[in-house]
C-alpha positions in Angstrom: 225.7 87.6 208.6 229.3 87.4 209.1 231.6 90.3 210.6 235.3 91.6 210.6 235.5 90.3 213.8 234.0 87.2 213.5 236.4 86.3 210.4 239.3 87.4 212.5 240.6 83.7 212.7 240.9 83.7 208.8 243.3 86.5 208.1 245.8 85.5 211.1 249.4 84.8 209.2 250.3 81.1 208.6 254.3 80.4 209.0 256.1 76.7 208.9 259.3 76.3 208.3 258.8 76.2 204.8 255.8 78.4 203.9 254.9 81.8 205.7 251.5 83.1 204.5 249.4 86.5 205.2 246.2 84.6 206.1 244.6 81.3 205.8 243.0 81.7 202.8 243.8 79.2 199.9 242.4 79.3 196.5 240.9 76.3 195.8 242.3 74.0 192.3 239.5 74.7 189.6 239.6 73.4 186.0 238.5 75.9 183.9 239.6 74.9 180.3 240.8 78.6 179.3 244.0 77.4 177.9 243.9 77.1 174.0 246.3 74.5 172.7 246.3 73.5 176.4 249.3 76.6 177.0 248.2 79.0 180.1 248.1 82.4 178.0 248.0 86.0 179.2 244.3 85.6 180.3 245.3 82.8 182.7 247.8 84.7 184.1 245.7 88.3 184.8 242.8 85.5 186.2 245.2 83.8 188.9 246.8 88.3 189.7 243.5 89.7 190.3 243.2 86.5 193.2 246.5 87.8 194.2 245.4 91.3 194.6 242.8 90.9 196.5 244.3 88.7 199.3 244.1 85.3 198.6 246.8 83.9 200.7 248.4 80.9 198.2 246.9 80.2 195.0 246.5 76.9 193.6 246.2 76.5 190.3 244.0 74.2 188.2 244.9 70.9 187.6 248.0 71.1 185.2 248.9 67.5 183.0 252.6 66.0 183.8 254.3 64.8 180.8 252.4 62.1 179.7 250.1 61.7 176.7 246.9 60.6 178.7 247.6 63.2 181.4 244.5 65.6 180.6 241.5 65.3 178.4 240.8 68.7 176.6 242.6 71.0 174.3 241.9 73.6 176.9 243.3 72.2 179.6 246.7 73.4 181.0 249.7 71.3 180.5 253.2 71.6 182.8 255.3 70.3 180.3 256.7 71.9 177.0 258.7 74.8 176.2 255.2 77.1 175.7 253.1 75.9 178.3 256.3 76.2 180.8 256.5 79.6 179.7 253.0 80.1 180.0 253.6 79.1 183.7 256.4 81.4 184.2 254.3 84.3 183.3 251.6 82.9 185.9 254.2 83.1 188.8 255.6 86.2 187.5 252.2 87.8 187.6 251.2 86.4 190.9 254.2 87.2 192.7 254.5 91.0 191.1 250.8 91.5 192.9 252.2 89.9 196.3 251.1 86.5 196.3 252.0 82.9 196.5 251.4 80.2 194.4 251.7 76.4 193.5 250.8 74.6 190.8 248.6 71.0 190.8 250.3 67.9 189.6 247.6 66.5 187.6 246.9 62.7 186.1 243.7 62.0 184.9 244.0 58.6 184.5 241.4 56.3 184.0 238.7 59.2 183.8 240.1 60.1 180.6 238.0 58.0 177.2 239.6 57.0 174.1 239.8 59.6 171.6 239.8 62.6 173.9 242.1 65.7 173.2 244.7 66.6 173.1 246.5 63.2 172.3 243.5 61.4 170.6 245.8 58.2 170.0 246.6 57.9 173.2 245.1 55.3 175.5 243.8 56.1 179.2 246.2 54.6 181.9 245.1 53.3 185.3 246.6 50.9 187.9 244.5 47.5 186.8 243.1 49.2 183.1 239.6 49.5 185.0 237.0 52.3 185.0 236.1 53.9 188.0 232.8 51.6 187.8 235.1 48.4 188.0 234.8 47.8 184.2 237.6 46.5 182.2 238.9 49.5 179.1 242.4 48.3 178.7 245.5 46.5 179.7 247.5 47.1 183.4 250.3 49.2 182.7 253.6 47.2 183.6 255.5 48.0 186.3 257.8 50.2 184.6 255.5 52.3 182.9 254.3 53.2 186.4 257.9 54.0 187.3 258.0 56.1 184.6 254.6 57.9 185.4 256.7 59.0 189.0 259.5 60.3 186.8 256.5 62.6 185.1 255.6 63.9 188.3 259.1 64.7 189.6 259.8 66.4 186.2 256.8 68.1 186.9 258.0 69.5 190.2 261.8 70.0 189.7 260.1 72.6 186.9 257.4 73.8 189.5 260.3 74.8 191.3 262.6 76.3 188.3 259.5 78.3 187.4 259.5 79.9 191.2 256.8 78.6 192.1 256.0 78.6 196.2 255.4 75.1 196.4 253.4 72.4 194.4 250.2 70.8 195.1 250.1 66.8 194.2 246.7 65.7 192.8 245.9 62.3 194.6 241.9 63.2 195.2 238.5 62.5 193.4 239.2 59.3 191.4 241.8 60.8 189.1 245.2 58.6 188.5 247.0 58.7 192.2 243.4 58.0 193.5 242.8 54.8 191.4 245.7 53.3 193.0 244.6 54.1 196.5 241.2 52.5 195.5 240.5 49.3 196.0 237.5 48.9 193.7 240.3 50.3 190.7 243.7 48.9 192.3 243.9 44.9 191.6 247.7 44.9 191.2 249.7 42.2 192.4 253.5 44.6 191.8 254.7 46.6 194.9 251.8 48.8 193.8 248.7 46.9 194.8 247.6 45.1 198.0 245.7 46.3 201.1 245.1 49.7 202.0 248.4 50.4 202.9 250.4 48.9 199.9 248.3 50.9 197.9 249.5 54.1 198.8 253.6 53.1 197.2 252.7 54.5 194.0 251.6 58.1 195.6 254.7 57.6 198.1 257.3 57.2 195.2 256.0 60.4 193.8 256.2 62.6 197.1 259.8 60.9 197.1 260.9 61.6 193.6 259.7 65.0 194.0 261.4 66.0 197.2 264.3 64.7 195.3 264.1 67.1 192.9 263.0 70.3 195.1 265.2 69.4 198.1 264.2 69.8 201.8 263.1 73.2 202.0 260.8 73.0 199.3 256.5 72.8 200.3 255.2 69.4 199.0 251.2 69.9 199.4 249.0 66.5 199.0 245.5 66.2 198.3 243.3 63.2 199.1 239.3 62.5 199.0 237.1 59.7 200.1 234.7 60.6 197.2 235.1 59.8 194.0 233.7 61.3 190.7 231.5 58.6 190.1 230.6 57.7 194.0 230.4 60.3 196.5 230.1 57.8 199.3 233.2 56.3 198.6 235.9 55.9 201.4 239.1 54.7 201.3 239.1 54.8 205.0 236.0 54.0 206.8 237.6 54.8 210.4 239.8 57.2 211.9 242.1 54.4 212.7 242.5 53.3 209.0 242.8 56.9 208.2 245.8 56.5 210.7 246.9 54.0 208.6 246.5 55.0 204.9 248.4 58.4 206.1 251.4 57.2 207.8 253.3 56.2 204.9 252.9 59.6 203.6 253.8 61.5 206.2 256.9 59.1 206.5 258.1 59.9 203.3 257.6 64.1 203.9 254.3 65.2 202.9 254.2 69.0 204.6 250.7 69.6 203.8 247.3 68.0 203.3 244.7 69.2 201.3 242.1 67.1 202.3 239.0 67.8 199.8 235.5 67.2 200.7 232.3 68.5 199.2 230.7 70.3 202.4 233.9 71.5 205.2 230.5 71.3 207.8 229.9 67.4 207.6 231.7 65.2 210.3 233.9 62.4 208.5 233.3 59.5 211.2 230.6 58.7 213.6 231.2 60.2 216.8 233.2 63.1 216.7 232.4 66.2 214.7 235.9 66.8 213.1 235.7 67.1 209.3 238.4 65.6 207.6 240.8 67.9 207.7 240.4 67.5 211.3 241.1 64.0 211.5 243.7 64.4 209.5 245.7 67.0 211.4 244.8 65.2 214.6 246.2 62.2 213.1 249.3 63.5 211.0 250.7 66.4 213.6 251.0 68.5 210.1 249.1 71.3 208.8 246.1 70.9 206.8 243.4 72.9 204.2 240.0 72.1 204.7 237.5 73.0 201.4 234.1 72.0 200.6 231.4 75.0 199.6 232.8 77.2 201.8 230.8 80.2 201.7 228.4 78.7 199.6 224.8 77.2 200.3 224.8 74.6 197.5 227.4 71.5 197.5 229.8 72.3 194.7 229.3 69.6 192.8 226.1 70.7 191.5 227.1 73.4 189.3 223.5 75.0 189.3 224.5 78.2 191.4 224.5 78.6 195.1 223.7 81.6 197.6 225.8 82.7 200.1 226.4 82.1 203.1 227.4 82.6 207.0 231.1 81.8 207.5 230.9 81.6 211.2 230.7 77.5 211.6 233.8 77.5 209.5 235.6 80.4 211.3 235.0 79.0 215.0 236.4 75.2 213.5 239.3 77.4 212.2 239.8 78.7 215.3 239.6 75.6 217.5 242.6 74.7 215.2 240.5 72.0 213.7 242.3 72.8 210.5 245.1 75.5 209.3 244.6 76.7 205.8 240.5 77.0 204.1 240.5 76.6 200.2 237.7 78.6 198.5 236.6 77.2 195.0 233.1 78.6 193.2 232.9 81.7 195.7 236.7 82.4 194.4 235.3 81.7 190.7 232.4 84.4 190.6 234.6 87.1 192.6 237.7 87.6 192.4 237.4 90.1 195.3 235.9 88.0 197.7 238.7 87.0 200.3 239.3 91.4 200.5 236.0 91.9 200.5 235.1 89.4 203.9 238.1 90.9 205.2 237.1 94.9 204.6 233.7 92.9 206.4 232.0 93.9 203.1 229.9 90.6 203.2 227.1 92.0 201.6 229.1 92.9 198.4 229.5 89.2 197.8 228.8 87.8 194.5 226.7 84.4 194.8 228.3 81.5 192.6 226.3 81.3 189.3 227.0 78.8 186.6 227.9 81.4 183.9 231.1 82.0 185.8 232.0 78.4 184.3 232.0 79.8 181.0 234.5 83.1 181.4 237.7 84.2 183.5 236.2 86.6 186.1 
């Protein structure tokens, strides 16, 4: 089983110009649906200070909704928009921050994933790039092109907030099939605006947000991306089947001043392209030149999208990647979700204190 020494790698400081954090630790974004009239309350905030006290190195909160009535689905889920919900937020930081740690929120737009009729805005129709499901099928019409301008505007409203808040930095969500994702996607992405096209035209709608948002946090502030191949509804999905199209689908994003990628894959251990065993985290820093977080049932023995429970598990394959420099930052999800203890606990080399993930954790703030 793992050992202080062994984990070594993991609880070296991180420093950019930007960011400076005690270890490379990085709670992973969970949706947990705790936030009644979808307002972060005081349970929220004591759930995201006990990570803090027990050494997570930057917290990343759930996904939180940008201003936009089709942002979230659920009356639990946490909005960033709103005089309550912000100051919901601002006890979050306050909390997080009075227990030593760092923290960003998620940028969140569900888009197409979201059905007619869900919570909180029941009226309110989903919104994707062509009006198609993430199985190709029509629901509604394309949103024009200024109603996608006016989606940016939501995210940089999002952020100049994220920023007035105190936040540390702020986490876009461009991953899993959610809103961003759609338009990278060519299966959802049939527009013929500066928003469609090939694989690299496809990315302007997720470089206008990184744009407006630097806008409103300035140069100084961290601007954290995170992108998938998988989808929801298709974990074989790519949107880049080679590193060289990776090199491609990035570039425009790094152009415009992405600082960090979160690139988000359901097991950290599983090569992304034939040939090389670099994850894609790996890739992507090799590719990029910019620091990266790797996630994907770390510390786990089950692939987190089965929510059935998983044991625990060695972290040395991850630990020796991490210290090849492979990849910078490690996001912990489920492991994270059972224990709040657990990056102080592989740390103290108390490995065999671990709690393994079980689905009731879904059910309550640990």
């Amino acid at each position: 089983m793992t050992n202080q020494t062994t984990t070594k790698p993991l609880f070296e400081t991180f420093s950019m110009d930007k960011l400076q954090l005690p270890n490379r630790t990085v709670m992973a974004p969970m949706t947990r649906g705790f936030s009644p009239g979808n307002v972060p309350n005081e349970d929220v905030a004591a759930y995201y200070r006990r990570r803090a006290e027990n050494e997570v190195g930057l917290i990343i909160t759930e996904g939180t909704g940008i201003n936009h009535p089709a942002s979230v689905s659920g009356a639990g889920i946490p909005v960033f928009h709103g005089e309550k919900a912000l100051e919901g937020w601002a006890d979050v930081v306050e909390q997080v921050h009075e227990a030593g740690g760092k923290i960003a929120p998620q940028l969140w737009h569900v888009g197409m994933t979201r059905k007619k009729g869900d919570l909180p805005n029941e009226e309110a129709e989903p919104v994707g790039p062509s009006g198609l499901s993430l199985d190709g099928e029509k629901v509604n019409e394309a949103p024009s092109t200024e109603e996608v301008e006016a989606l940016v505007e939501a995210y940089a409203q999002a952020a100049k907030d994220a920023k007035r808040l105190g936040f540390d930095a702020i986490e876009i969500h461009g991953a899993h099939g959610y809103l961003i994702d759609q338009f990278f996607w060519e299966n959802t992405n049939k527009r013929t605006d500066r928003y469609g096209g090939d694989l690299v035209e496809r990315t302007q709608f997720a470089v206008e947000i990184v744009e407006a948002c630097r806008r409103e946090v300035g140069e100084d502030f961290p601007i954290i991306f995170r992108f998938s191949q998988w989808k929801m509804n298709d974990f074989q999905a790519k949107l880049a089947t080679t590193p060289d199209e990776l090199e491609r689908f990035l570039q425009p994003l790094i152009d415009v001043g992405v600082d960090i990628f979160h690139c988000s894959t359901r097991r950290y251990w599983e090569p992304e392209f034939e040939g090389s065993d670099l994850n894609l985290a790996g890739w992507t820093k090799k590719l990029s030149g910019k620091p990266v977080i790797s996630v994907g049932s770390v510390g786990l023995d089950g692939v987190f999208t089965d929510f059935s429970g998983a044991g625990t598990s060695s972290l040395d394959g991850l630990v020796e990647k991490l210290d090849r420099d492979e990849f910078d930052l490690v996001a912990i999800g489920r492991s994270l979700l059972m224990d709040p203890a657990w990056v102080k606990k592989v740390h103290e080399g108390r490995v065999n204190d671990l709690l393994a993930f079980n689905k009731e954790a879904l059910k309550k703030l640990y």
